[in-house]
C-alpha positions as CSV (number, residue, x, y, z in Angstrom):
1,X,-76.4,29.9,-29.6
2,X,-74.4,29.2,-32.7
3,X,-74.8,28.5,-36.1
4,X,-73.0,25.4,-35.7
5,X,-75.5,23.8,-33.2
6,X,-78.1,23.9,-35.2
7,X,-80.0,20.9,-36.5
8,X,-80.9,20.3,-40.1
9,X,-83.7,21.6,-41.1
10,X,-83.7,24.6,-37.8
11,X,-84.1,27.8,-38.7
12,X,-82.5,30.8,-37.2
13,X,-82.0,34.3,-37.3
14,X,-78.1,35.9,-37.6
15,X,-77.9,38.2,-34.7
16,X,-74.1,39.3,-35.0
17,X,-70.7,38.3,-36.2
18,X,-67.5,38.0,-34.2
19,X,-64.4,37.6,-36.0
20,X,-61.8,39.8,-37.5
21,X,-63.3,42.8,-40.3
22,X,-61.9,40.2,-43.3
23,X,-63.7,37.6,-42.3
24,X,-67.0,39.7,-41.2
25,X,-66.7,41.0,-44.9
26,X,-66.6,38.4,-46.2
27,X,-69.5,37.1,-45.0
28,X,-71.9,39.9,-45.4
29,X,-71.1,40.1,-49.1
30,X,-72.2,36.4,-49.5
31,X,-75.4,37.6,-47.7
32,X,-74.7,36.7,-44.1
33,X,-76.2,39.7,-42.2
34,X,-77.8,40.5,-39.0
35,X,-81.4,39.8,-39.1
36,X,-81.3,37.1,-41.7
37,X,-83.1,33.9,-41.8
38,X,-80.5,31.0,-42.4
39,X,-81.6,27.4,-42.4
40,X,-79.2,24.7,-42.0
41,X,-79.9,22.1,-45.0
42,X,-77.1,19.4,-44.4
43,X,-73.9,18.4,-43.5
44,X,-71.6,16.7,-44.8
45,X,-70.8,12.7,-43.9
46,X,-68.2,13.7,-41.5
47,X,-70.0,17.1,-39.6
48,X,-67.9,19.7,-41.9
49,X,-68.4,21.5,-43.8
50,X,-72.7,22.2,-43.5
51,X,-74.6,23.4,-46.2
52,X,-76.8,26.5,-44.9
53,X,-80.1,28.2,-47.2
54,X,-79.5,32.0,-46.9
55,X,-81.3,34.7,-49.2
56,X,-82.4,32.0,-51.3
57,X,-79.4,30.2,-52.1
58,X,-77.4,27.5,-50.8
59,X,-73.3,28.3,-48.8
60,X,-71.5,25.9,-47.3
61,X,-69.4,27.2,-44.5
62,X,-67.2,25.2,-42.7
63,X,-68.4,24.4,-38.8
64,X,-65.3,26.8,-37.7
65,X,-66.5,29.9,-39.2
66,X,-69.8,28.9,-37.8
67,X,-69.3,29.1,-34.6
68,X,-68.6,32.9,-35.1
69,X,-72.3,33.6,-35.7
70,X,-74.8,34.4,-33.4
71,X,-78.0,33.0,-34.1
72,X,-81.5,33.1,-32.0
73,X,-83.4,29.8,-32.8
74,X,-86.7,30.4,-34.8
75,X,-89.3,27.7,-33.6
76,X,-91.8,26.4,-35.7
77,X,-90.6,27.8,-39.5
């Protein structure tokens, strides 16, 4: 599944990246890295963009970029 089909409050684990090497980049250095707990915290009124909790702090990545991560859901945390 997706980051972007996750629920508020779900919690997941980042399993890979697809995109170009900018983009992947990009997102590691904000924390964003295979094996990482993210939880999705909110969205905004209209769906985009949705506030994520990664590494102890709060990104807000739009539902586009999203849907390039891999996540496995983690049930019950």
């Amino acid at each position: 599944m997706s980051l972007d089909e996750l629920k508020p409050g779900q919690c997941a684990t980042v399993i890979s990246i697809d995109g170009d090497s900018l983009f992947r980049q990009r997102l590691i250095a904000m924390g964003v890295t295979p094996g990482t707990w993210v939880m999705l915290r909110k969205l905004a009124p209209l769906g985009d963009p949705m506030e994520i909790r990664v590494r102890n702090y709060s990104l807000s990545i739009r539902k586009k970029d999203a849907r390039a991560i891999s996540v496995n859901l983690v049930e019950g945390a």
